[in-house]
C-alpha positions in Angstrom: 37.1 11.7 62.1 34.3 12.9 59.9 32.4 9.3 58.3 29.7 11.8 56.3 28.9 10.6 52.8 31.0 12.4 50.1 29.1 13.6 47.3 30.4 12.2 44.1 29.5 13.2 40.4 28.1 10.9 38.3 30.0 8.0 37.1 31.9 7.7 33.5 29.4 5.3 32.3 26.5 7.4 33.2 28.3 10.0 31.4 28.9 8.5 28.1 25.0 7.2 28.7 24.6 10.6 29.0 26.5 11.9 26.0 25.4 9.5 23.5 21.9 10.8 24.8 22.9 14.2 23.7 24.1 13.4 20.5 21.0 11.2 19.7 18.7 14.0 20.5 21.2 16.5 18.1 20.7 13.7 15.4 17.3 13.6 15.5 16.9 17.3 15.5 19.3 17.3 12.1 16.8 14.7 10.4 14.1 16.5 11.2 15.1 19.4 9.7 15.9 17.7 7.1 12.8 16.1 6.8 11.3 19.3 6.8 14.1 21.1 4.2 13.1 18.0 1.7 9.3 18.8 1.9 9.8 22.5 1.3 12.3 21.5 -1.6 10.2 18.9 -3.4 7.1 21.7 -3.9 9.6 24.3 -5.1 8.8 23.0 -8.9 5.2 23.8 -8.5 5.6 26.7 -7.1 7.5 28.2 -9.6 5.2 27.2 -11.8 2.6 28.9 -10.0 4.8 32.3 -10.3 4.7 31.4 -14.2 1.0 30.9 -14.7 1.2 34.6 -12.6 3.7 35.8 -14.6 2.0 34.7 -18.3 -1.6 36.0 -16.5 -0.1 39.8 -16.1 2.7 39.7 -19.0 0.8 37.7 -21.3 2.9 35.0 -23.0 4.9 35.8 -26.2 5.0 38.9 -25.1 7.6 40.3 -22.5 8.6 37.0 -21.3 9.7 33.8 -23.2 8.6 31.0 -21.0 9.0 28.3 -23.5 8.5 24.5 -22.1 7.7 26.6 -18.6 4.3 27.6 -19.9 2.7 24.6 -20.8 4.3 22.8 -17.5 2.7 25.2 -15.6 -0.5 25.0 -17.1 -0.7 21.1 -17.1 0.6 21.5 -13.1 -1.8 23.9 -12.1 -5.0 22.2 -13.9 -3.7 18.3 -12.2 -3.5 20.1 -9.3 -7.2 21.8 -9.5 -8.5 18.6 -10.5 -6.5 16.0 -7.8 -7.7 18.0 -4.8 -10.1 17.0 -2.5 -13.1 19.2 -3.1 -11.5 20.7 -6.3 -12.6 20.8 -10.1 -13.0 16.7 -10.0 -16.3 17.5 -7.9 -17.9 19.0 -10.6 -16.6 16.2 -13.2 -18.6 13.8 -10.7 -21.9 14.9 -10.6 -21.5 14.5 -14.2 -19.9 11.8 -14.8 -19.2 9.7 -11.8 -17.3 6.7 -13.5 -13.6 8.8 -13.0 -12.3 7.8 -9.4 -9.3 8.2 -7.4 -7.9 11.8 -8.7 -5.3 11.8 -6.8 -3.6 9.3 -8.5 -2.7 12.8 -10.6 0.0 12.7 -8.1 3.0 11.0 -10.1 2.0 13.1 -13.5 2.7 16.5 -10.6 6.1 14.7 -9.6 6.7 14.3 -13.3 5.9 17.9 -14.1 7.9 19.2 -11.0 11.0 16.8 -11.9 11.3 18.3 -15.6 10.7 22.0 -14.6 14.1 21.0 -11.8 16.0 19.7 -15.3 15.1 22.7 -17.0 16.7 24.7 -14.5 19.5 22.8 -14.7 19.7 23.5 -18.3 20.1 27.1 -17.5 22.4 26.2 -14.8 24.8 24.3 -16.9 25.1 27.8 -18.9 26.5 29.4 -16.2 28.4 26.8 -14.2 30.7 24.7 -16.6 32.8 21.7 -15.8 33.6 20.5 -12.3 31.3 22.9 -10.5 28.2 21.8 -12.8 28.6 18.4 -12.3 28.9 18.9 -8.4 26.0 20.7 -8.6 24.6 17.5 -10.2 25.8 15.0 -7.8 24.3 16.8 -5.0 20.7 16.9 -6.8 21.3 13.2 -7.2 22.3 12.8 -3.4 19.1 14.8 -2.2 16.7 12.4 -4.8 17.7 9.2 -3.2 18.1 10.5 -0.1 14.3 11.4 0.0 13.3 8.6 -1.8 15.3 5.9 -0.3 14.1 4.4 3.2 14.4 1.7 5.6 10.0 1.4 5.1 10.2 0.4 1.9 12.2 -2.7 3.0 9.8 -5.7 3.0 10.2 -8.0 6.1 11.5 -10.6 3.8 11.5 -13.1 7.3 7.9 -12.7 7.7 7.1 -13.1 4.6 9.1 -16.6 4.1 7.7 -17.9 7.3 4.4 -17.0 6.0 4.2 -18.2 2.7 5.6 -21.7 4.1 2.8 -21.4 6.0 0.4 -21.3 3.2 2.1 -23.6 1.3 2.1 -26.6 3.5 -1.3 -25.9 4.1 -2.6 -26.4 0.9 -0.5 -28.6 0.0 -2.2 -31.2 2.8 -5.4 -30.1 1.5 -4.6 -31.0 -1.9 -3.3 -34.4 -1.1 -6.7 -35.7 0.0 -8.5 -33.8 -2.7 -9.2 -35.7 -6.3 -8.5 -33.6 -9.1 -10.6 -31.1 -10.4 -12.1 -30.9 -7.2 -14.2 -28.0 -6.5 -13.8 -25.9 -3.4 -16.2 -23.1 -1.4 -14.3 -20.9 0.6 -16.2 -19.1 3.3 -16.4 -15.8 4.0 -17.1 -14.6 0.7 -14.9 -12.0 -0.7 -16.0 -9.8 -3.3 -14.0 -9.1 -6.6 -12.1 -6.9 -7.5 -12.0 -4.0 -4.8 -13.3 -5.7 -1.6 -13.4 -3.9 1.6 -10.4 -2.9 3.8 -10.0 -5.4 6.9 -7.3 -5.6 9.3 -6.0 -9.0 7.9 -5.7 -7.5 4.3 -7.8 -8.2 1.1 -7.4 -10.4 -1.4 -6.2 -13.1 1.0 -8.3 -16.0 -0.8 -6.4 -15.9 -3.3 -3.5 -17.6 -2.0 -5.7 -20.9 -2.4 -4.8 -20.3 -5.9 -1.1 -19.9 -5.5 -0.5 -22.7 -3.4 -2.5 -25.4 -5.2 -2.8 -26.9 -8.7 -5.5 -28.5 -10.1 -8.1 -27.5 -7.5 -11.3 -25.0 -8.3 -11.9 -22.2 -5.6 -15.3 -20.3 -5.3 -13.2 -16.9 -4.9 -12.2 -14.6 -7.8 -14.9 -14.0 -10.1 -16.4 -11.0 -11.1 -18.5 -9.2 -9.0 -22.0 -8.2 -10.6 -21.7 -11.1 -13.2 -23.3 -14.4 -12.9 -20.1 -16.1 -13.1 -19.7 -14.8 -9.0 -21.8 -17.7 -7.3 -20.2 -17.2 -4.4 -22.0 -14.2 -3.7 -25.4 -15.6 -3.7 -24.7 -17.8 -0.7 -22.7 -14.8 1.4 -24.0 -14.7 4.6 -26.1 -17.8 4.6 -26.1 -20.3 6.8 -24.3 -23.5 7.0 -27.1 -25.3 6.2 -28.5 -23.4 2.9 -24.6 -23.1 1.4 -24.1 -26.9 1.7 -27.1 -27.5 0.4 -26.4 -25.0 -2.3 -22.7 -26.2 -2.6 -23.7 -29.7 -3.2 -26.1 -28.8 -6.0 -23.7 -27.0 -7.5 -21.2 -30.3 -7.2 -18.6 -28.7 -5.3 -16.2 -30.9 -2.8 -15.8 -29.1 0.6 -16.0 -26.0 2.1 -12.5 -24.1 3.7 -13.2 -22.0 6.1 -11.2 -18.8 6.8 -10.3 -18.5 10.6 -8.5 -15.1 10.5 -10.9 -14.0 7.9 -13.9 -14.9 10.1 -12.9 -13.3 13.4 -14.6 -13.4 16.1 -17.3 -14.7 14.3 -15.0 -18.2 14.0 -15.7 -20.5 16.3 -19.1 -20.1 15.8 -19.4 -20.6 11.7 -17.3 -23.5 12.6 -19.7 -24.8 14.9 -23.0 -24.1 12.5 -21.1 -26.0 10.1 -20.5 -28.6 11.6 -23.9 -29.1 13.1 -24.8 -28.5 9.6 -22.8 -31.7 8.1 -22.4 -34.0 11.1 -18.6 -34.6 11.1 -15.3 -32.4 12.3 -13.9 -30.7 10.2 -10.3 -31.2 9.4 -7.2 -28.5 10.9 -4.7 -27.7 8.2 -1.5 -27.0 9.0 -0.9 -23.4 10.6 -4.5 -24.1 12.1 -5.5 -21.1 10.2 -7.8 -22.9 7.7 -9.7 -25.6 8.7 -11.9 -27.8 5.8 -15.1 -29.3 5.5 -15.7 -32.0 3.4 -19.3 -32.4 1.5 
């Protein structure tokens, strides 16, 4: 009798493993395209209004064509977008006058332009198409806009953020339990205001001193340039020259930033302590830890 092996196809869990697979892949492909259908539809607004500035530049306007609202849309679309791109008319405005930043913020005036140049052409629609038809026609313009503007990204992780506010919260609150009011406090680094630079850990992070405490003074948040910002004369110093400078100035204690510090941590940590004599102490979280003058 033969004993061989018999081949066998695969089993019916591999192939709905397999199947699902298939329609994954078909999904994704859809998205994509539609992805890719959304971005060609959302700059169909400015480029018809590119076909109008061409349109007004050979016919001239008033004269064979009646372009109405079209005509000034165009020409406030086409100069915003001259001016917001990089390199564009916005590099001459700089060696000028260098005080205008961040052009491409023109962005949301283009979406604006673009958004009433699709309701004008729904105003000629609604000429043509009346009743039932039009206000499909409608729904489905509605559909696309939150579709494209609606996604799972903009979703904070609400979670996260709970756990780490608690975080910050109980921290400072321990802090301000041992801390007399009014008390003055130095946090280390310094941060510069407003407009610091980019850091993996975020900016503007000193600030949550401010939300988590009341009654307590933090060196962080004043102007930068202005003599108000004494934190920034003692950035970078050492332990020794900003408590000496710290307790002239009558503050309480010194929190450092752990996360904030980096790799640089343990070791402002330790010049700080040789600076004072004494531990400091861990707040809660064992992000922060405080040094008391």
């Amino acid at each position: 009798m033969d004993t061989s092996p018999v081949a066998r196809g695969p089993s019916r869990k591999a192939r709905k493993r397999r199947g699902w697979g298939a329609v994954r892949r078909r999904l994704r492909g859809w998205r994509n395209r539609a992805r890719a259908a959304r971005q060609r539809l959302a700059t169909t607004p400015s480029a018809i209004h590119i076909v109008v500035v061409a349109v007004a530049a050979v016919a001239g306007i008033g004269r064979r064509y009646e372009l109405g609202l079209h005509a000034g849309l165009a020409t406030l679309t086409i100069t915003a977008i001259l001016l917001a791109t990089t390199g564009g008319f916005s590099t001459f405005v700089a060696v000028i006058w260098p005080q205008i930043r961040a052009w491409n913020r023109l962005s949301v005036f283009i979406a604006f332009f673009s958004l009433t140049a699709v309701a004008l052409l729904l105003g000629l629609l609604e000429r043509r198409l009346r009743g039932l038809v039009f206000a499909g026609v409608l729904a489905v313009v509605l559909a696309v806009g939150v579709f494209d503007q609606t996604t799972k990204a903009y979703v904070p992780p609400y979670d996260a953020v709970k756990s780490a506010w608690d975080a910050d919260a109980a921290a400072f609150a321990a802090l301000g339990a041992r801390l007399p009011a009014g008390a003055s406090v130095v946090q280390v680094p310094y941060e510069p205001f407003p407009e610091p630079a980019a850091t993996p850990y975020g900016i503007y992070e000193p600030a949550k001193a401010y939300l988590h405490s009341d009654g307590v003074h933090w060196s962080w948040g004043a102007m930068r340039g202005r003599p108000e910002d004494w934190a920034a004369t003692i950035a970078g110093k050492p332990a020794v020259e900003v408590v000496s400078a710290a307790r002239a100035e009558g503050f309480t204690g010194v929190l450092l930033d752990r996360v904030a510090l980096g790799a640089a941590a343990a070791a402002t940590e330790a010049d700080y302590q040789s600076a004072l004599g004494s531990p400091p102490e861990q707040l809660p979280g064992g992000r922060w830890v405080f040094f008391q003058l």
